[in-house]
Every structure is written in C-alpha cells, then in structure tokens.
N, C-alpha and C positions, 0 to 999 in steps of 0.2 A: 191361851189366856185363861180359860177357864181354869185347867189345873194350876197355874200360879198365883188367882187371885186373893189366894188366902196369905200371899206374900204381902202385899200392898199397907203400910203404917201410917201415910196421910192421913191426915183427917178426909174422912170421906164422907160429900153426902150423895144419895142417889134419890133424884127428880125425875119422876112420872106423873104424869097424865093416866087419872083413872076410865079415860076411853080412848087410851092409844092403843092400833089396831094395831101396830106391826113390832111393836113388842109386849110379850105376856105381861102382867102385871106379878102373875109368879117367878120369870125371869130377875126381874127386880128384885125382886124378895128373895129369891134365892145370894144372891150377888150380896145383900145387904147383911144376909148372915151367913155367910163365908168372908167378909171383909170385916175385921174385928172394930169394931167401935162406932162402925157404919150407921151413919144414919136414912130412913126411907122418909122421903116425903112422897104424898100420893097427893096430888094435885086436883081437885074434882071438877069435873064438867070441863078437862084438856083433853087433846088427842096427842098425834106423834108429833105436832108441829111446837108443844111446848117452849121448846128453845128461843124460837124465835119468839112466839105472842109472850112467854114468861120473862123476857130478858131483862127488864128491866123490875120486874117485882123480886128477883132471886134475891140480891143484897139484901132487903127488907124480909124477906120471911128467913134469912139466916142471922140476922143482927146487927145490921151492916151499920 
C-alpha cells in the first residue's frame, strides 16, 4: 500500500487523534503528503478509538 499510495485521486481526508497510541501522528502526516490534495485533520484530546467516539461529528467538521 505504501508504495502506491501516491496513486490514490479521491478526495481524501485523514482523521487522527492527537493522543492515538497505536498510530504515529507522523504516520499520518506522512500519508497526507504523499496523497496529492490530502487533507490532515488532527483531532485533540482523541486516541485510536476516534472512529467510533468521532462518528457522528465527522460530516460537520467536513461541511456536511
């Protein structure tokens, strides 16, 4: 995946949590500039559970 994520043209955003432990916060960042147009949100005061506790704020912090 790595090596072909510079393929990827969706609109992309990537959602972290600035205290998730089980992925880097550079991981992200990395990912977010190698996917061209990518956007990073960094979430503060989440961990890795984002997904779930954020599920229902994501539409609203993209425009929805």
């Amino acid at each position: 995946m790595e090596t072909q994520i510079h393929r990827i043209t969706a609109p992309t955003t990537i959602v972290i949590g600035d205290q998730d432990d089980t992925i880097p916060l550079w991981h992200a960042e990395t990912y977010g500039n190698r996917i061209q147009g990518a956007i990073l949100e960094v979430w503060p005061d989440c961990d890795h559970s984002l997904p779930t506790k954020g599920a229902i704020a994501l539409p609203r912090s993209w425009g929805d």
